[in-house]
Structures are given as C-alpha cells and as structure tokens.
C-alpha positions in Angstrom: 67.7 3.3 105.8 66.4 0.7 103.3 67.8 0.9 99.9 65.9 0.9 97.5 67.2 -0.7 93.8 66.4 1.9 90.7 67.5 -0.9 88.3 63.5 -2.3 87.7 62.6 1.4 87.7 64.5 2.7 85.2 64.0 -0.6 82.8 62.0 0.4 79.6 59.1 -2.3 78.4 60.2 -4.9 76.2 59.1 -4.0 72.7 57.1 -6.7 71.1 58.5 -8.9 67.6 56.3 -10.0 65.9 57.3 -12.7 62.8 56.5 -11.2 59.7 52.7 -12.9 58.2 53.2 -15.0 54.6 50.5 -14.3 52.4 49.1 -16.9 50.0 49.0 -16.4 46.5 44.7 -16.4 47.0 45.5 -13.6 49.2 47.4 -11.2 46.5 44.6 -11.5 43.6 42.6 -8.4 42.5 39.1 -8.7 43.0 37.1 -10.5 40.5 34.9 -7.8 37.9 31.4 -8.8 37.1 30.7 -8.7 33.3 28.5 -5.7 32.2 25.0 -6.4 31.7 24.3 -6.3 27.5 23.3 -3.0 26.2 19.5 -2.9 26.2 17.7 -4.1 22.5 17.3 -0.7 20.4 13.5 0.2 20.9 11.4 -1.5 18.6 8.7 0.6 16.0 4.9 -0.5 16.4 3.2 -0.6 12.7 -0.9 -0.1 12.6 -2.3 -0.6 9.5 -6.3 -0.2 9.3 -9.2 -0.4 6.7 -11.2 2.8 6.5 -14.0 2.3 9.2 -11.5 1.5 11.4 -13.3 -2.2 12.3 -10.6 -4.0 10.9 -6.9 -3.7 12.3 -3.5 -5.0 12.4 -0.3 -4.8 14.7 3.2 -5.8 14.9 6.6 -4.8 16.3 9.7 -4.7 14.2 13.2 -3.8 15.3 15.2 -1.2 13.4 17.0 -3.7 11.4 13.9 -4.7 9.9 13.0 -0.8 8.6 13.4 0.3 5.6 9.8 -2.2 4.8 10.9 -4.1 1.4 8.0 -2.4 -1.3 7.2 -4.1 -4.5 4.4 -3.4 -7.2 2.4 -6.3 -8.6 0.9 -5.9 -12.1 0.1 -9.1 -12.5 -3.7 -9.7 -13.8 -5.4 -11.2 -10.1 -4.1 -8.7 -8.3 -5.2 -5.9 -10.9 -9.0 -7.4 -10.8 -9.3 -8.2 -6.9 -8.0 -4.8 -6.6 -9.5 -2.3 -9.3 -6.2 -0.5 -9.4 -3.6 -0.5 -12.2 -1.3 -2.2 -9.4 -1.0 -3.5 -5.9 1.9 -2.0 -3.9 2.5 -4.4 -1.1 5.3 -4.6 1.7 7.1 -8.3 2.7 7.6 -8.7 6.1 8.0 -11.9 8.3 5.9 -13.3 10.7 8.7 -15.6 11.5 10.0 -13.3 15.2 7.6 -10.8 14.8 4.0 -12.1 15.1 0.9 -10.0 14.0 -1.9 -9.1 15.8 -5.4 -8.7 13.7 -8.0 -7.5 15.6 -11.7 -8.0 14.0 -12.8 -10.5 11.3 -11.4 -10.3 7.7 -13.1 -11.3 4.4 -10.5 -14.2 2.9 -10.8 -14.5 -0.5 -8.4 -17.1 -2.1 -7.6 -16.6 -6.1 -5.2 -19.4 -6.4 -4.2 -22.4 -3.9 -1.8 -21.5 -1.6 -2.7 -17.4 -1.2 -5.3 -15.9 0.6 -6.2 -12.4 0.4 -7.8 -10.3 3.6 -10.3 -7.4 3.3 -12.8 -5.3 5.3 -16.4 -6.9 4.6 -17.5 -3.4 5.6 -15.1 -1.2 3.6 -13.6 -3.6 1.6 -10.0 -1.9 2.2 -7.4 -4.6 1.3 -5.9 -5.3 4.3 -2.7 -8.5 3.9 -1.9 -11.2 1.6 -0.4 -14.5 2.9 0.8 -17.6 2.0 0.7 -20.1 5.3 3.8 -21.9 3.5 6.0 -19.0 4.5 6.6 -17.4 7.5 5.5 -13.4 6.0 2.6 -11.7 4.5 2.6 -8.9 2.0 1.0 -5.9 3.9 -1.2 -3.2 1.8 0.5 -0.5 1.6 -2.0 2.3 1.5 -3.4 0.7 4.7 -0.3 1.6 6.9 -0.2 4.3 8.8 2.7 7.0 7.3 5.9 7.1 9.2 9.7 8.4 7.6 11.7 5.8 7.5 9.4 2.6 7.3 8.8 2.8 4.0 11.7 1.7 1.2 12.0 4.8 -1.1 12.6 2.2 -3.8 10.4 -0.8 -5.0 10.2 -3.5 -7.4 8.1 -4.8 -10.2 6.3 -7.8 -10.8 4.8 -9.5 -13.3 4.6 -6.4 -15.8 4.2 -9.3 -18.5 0.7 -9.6 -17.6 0.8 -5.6 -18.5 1.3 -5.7 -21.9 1.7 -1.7 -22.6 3.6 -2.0 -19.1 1.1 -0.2 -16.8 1.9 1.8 -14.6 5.5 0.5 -14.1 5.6 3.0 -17.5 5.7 6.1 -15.4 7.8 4.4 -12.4 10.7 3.3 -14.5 13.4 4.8 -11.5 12.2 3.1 -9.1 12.0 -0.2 -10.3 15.3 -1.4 -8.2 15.0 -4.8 -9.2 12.7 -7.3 -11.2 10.8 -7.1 -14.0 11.6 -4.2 -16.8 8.8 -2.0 -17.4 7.3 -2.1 -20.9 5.8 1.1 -22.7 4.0 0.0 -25.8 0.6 1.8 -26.0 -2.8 -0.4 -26.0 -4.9 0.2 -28.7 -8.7 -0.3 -29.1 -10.2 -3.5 -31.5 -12.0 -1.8 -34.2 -15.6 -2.1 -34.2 -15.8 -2.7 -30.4 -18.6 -0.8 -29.5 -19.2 -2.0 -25.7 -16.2 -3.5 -23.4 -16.7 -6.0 -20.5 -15.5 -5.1 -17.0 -15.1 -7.5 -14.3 -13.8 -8.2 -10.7 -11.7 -11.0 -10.7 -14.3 -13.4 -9.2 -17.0 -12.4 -11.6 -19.2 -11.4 -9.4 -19.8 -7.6 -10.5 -19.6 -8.0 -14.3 -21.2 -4.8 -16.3 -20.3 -3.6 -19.6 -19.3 -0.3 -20.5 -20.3 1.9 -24.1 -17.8 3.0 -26.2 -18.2 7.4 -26.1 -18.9 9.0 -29.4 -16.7 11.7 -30.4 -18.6 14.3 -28.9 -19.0 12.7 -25.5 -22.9 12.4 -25.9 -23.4 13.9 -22.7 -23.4 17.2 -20.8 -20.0 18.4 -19.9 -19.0 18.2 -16.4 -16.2 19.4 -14.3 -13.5 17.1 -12.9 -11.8 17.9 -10.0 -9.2 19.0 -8.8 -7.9 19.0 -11.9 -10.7 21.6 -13.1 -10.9 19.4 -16.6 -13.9 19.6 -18.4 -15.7 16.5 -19.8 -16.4 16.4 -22.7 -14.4 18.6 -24.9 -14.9 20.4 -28.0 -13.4 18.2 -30.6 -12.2 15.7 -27.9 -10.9 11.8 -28.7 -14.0 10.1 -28.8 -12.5 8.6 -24.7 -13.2 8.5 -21.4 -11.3 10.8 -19.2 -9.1 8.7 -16.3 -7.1 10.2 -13.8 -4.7 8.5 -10.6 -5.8 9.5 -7.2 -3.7 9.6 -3.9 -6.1 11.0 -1.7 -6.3 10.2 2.1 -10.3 8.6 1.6 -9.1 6.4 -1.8 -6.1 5.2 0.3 -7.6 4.1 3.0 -10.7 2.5 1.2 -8.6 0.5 -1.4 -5.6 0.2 0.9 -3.3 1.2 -1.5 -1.7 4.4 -2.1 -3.0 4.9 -5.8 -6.1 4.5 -6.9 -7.1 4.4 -11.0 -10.4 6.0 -11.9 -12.4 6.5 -15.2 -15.3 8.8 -15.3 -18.2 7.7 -17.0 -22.0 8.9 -17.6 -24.3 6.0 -15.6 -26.4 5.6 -19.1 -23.2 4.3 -20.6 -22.7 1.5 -18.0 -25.0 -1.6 -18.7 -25.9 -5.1 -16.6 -24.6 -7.9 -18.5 -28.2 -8.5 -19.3 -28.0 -4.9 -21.8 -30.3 -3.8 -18.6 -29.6 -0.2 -16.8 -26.1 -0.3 -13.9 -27.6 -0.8 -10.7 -25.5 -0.4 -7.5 -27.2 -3.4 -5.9 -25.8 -6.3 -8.5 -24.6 -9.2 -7.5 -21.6 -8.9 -5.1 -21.6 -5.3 -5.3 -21.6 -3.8 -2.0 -21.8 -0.5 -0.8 -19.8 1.4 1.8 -20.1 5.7 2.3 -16.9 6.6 3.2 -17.8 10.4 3.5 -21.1 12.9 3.7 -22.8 12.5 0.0 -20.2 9.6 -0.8 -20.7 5.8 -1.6 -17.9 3.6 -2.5 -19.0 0.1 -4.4 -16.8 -3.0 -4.0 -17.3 -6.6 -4.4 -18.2 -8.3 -1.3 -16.1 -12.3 -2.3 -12.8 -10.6 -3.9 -12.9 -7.1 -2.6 -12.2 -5.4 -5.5 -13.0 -1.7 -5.8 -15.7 -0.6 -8.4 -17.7 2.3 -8.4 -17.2 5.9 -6.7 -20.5 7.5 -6.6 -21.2 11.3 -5.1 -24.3 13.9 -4.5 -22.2 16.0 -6.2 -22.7 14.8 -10.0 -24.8 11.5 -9.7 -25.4 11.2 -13.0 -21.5 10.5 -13.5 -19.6 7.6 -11.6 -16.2 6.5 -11.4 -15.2 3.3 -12.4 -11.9 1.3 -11.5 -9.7 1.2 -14.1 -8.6 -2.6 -12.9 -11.7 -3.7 -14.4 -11.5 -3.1 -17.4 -11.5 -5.9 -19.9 -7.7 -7.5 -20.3 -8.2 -7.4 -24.3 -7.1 -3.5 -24.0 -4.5 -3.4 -22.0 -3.8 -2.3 -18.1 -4.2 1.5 -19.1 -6.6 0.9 -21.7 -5.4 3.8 -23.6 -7.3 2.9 -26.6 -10.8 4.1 -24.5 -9.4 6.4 -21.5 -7.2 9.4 -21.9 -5.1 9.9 -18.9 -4.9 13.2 -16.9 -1.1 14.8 -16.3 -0.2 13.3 -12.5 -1.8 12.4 -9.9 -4.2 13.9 -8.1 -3.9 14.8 -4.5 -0.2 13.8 -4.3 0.1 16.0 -1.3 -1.9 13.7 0.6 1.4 10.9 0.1 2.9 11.5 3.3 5.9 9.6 3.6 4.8 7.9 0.1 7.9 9.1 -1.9 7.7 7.2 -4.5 4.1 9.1 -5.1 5.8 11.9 -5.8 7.9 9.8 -8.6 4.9 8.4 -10.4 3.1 12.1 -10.7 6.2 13.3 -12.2 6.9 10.2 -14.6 2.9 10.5 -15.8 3.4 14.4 -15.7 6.7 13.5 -18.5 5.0 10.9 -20.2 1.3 12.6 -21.0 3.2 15.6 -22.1 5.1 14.0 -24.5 1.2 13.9 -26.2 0.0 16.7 -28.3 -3.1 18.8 -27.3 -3.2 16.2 -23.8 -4.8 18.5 -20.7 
C-alpha cells in the first residue's frame, strides 16, 4: 500500500505581511477650501426724471448708499428769474460712477460762465444744472419721478441774501439743516410806484404790471381750490398769490412748488405801455392740459404766464418775475393765500407738507388774512 504523507495536507496557507505604508506629510493635509464668491452688489434704484410732454428725459442708476438724494433750495436771484418760482429745489448727485443718460435735445441756457442750465424747448420744464468742472449736476426736483426713500426729508438754503424778506426759506425754517439762516423781514411797496417791471432773467419777456386800486377795479372772480374771491369788499388794494403743488405745475416748471399771482390781463402792459400779448418776444407757449396754455421763455426757460378757458380774462403770473426792488414775496403788492394748494399731490415730497404748514402759521399770524 502506498503511504500517503498528510503533513502538506494538513498545512494552512501562509498568511501574507505586509510592511506597514509611511505617509508623507502632503499626504495627511485637509483639502484645500475655495474662498466664497463676494456677496452680490445690493440692487441698484433707476431714477427717471422727465419734462411734461415727455420728449425730454433722463436716467441713471444709483446704489443704496447714494439714497437719501442730498436736497437744497436756491433763493438766489438767477435761479428765481430763469425759474419764475420763489425758489429752485435741486438734488446733487455725481456723475463721477454713475453716468446719466439724456434722451432728446435740451435747451442750454448759460447765466454765468461755468453753469449751464437744461430745459424742454417744448414745455420748458427745467430739467438739470451742471457745471462741466465737477463730476455732478443738480437735478430738478419736481422733474423726478416720486419714490420713498430717494428724496432727503431735510434740505438746505442758499443764498437767502439775495431774498431780502427771506422768501420762502420764511415758511421752511425746520428744514433748513444746514446753510444759510432764513430771514423774515416783510418787503414793502415804494410809495408812488404805480406800475412794477417783471422780467425773466435773460430779458427776453419783459412786461409791466399796474398797481390794483383798492377796490380791485375789476369783476370779482373765484380762485380755486381755495374758493377765494377776488376782489374783496374792502380788500388791500393787492394782488391775490397763492403756492401751487399740483401734478401739471410740477411737471411743467420741474419743481415741486410753483408761485402764482392772479392778475386781470388789462393790468399787464408791453414794455411799450401797449396791451400783454402771449406772442412777445421769447414768450412761448405750451398747453399742458384741455383749455390750458402755459407761457415760458424760449432762451432761459423761465415760467410766465398760466392762461385757461376757464376765466381768460385773468392770468397767472410767476411770482419770480417780479421786479427785485420789492422783494422775493413781494408782499408789498401780493397777499398770500394760507398753504399750498394741492399739497396732496406731493407724493413723497415731505417737505411740501412742511412749507403748507409753516405758510399756514405765518399768514395766520395776519389779521382779517383768508
């Protein structure tokens, strides 16, 4: 019989050893994190501003840290006779990062070297000031369209010296954050002035305007909304004037206040002594509404007339123009009205809501005033 040996069959495999692996210091390091991407910019806020037939335009994007707009008031006299108005309000912004975009063609009237103004041609809604040695313009503020928050609640004054009975920086005296202080002196008439000269501030709608006699020398007429009539028994020998915020001023003037006198045409005279025409010579007309013609002068832009079906023998007359011997409210010919009108219309115009109640407290403080 063979033997067989059980010794090889019984033997269990040889377990493997294996020499334990060094590992390089490469080898042990984490993973290396890639940075997070910066947080996206904050979304920017688009600002149109616009003239009343809309054929005029402007654009620009600002980021948040640019909002609240910086607002001032200018009283000084260019800016009261290329306007009409008792003031300009205006908002600085730069054109430094944040370039504008106009679309159409502006009017460019220049009052003094080194500033330009832009208007509508059509409308003649003040559009921007600049001055090309610095990087920002000074935006009309009526022409902007409303937004909260773009607006700063607060503004300053400007050269209320060239306002001698303070003009309307009288009734904003809260507001004024900075600047100039707002004087209050009333402006009294010359004796013996029988006829006052009006003018924009190129001098290219000049007319004079007749001193009213005590009785008004006219038949009464109704201003409105106000409801105020014109003349009044035993009145004050002036002219009735009254602030205006509505929606159609704004957007024609490009400001957010608008300063009206109401006077009967056959008081108004060409320089000549000859009846007011609304074809004289810059005068231009614009109808801004069904039965409504605005007049403004086509080289400065300032506002001059209002003019409706509704009482044609009547017109409005921007207080701006009046002569600068009487001072910016001319309160020796007008009488002011208590607030101003249409101050609903201010959206997102707060400091509209200041001025009516600062003329509303002022005017009151005068006996017998409607």
């Amino acid at each position: 019989m063979l033997a067989i040996s059980t010794t090889n069959l019984r033997s269990t495999p040889t377990k493997a050893h294996h020499a334990p692996i060094a590992l390089s210091s490469a080898s042990r390091t984490q993973p290396t994190k890639q940075p997070c991407p910066p947080p996206p910019p904050p979304p920017s806020t688009t600002l149109k501003a616009s003239c009343a037939c809309t054929h005029l335009s402007l654009t620009l994007s600002l980021p948040p840290s640019a909002l609240p707009l910086p607002l001032h008031f200018c009283h000084c006299t260019t800016c009261r006779h290329a306007s009409g108005l008792l003031c300009t309000s205006l908002l600085t912004i730069s054109t430094k990062d944040h370039p504008i975009h106009i679309h159409g063609t502006p009017a460019t009237y220049s009052p003094s070297p080194g500033l330009a103004r832009y208007f509508c041609p059509t409308c003649g809604t003040h559009l921007y000031q600049a001055r090309p040695s610095r990087d920002e313009i000074y935006l009309s503020s009526g022409a902007l369209d409303p937004g909260a928050g773009i607006v700063a609640t607060a503004g300053t004054h400007r050269f209320v010296g060239d306002a001698p009975d303070g003009g309307l920086a009288a009734w904003l005296p809260a507001l004024a954050a900075a600047g100039d202080s707002a004087a209050a002196s009333p402006s009294e008439a010359q004796p013996g002035d029988e006829r006052l000269h009006c003018s924009c501030h190129c001098g290219g709608v000049q007319f004079t305007l007749r001193r009213p006699p005590p009785d008004g020398g006219f038949p009464p007429f109704t201003i409105q909304p106000e409801n105020v009539a014109w003349p009044a028994p035993g009145g004050s020998g002036k002219y009735l004037a009254k602030l205006c915020a509505c929606t159609s001023c704004r957007r024609s003037s490009g400001y957010d206040v608008s300063a009206w006198v109401y006077v009967p045409l056959e008081h108004l005279r060409q320089m000549s002594g000859e009846p007011m025409g609304f074809e004289v010579g810059t005068l231009r007309r614009y109808q801004s509404s069904e039965g409504v013609w605005r007049g403004f002068c086509g080289v400065c832009g300032a506002n001059v007339f209002w003019r409706g079906e509704e009482r044609r023998d009547v017109v409005d007359v921007s207080v701006g123009l009046l002569g600068d011997g009487v001072g910016s409210r001319a309160e020796g010919w007008v009488e002011w009205l208590k607030g101003v009108s249409y101050v609903e219309d201010a959206e997102g115009r707060g400091w509209v809501g200041e001025l009516d109640r600062g003329l509303r407290e002022a005017r009151g403080q005068v006996e017998g005033l409607r």
